[in-house]
N, C-alpha and C positions, 0 to 999 in steps of 0.2 A: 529529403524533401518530404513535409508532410501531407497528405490528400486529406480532404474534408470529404465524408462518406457520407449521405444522406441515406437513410434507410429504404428498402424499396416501400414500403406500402406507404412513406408518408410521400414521397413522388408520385405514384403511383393514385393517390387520391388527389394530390392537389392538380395534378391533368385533368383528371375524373374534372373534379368541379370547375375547372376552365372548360373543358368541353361545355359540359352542362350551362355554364354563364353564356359564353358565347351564342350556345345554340337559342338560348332565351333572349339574347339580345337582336338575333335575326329574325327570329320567331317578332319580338315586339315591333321591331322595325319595319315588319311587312306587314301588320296588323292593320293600319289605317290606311295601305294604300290596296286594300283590296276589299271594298264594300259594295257588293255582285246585290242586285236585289234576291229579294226572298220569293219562293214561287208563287205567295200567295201577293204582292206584289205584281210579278209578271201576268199571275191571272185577272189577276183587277185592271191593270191596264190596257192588256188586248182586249179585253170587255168594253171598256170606256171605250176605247177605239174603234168599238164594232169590228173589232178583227175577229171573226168565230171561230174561224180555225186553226189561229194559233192557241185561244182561249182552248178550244176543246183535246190541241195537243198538248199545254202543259196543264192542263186536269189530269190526263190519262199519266203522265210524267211522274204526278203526285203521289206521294204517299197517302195511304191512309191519315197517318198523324196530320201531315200538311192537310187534307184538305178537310180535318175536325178543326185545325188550326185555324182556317177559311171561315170555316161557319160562326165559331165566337169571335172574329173579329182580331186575333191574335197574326202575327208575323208583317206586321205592317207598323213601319217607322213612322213619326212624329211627324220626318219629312218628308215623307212623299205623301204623306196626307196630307199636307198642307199644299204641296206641290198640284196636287189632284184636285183638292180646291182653287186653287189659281187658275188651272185651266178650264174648271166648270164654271167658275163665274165669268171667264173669258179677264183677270186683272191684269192690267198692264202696268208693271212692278215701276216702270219709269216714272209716270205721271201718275200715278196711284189712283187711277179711273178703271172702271170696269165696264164692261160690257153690260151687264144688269143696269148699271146705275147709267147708261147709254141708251134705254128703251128699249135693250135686246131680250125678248122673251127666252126663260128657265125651259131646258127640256128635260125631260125622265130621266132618271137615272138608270143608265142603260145594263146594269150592274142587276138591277132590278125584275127586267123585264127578260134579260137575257135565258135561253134554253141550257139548264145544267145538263151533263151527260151523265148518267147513270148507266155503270156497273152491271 
């Protein structure tokens, strides 16, 4: 009876690149289902919220990098600005009416006016 002998190093790589497939395919599969906001995100929104003391605990949380990131305006998605706009003009996505366009007077933006914590 004859055995077909397959060399090791060519077994031996094509594991290698089944590992490696595999792990990229779990790697891409849990890609979209984990989209955590960005801190500069988180600080923008306890601000809006007038929450000051979660705002001044993920300051201090911050990196350097993240909070230069903060200052140009960088680490904040398309959507939750837009998100962030819905809920300052108060729209209601159902009836596509808003609170502005309802007589309800614009307040500051509280983003603005807020006390940053310095270092």
């Amino acid at each position: 009876m004859t055995r077909s002998v397959i060399p090791r190093s060519l077994a031996s790589a094509a594991v290698s690149r089944l590992a490696a497939g595999a792990m990229l395919f779990v790697a891409a599969g849990c890609w979209p289902f984990h989209h955590s906001p960005t801190p500069q995100e988180q600080y923008y929104s306890a601000v809006s919220r007038g929450d000051a003391i979660s705002a001044a605990y993920i300051w201090a949380q911050m990196s350097p990098k993240d909070r230069a990131k903060l200052t140009r305006g960088e680490g904040i998605s398309p959507e939750f600005e837009r998100q962030m706009l819905r809920q300052r003009l108060g729209a209601d996505p159902q009836s596509g009416t808003s609170a502005a366009s309802q007589g309800a007077a614009f307040s500051q933006n509280p983003a603005s006016t807020a006390a940053v914590p310095q270092r």
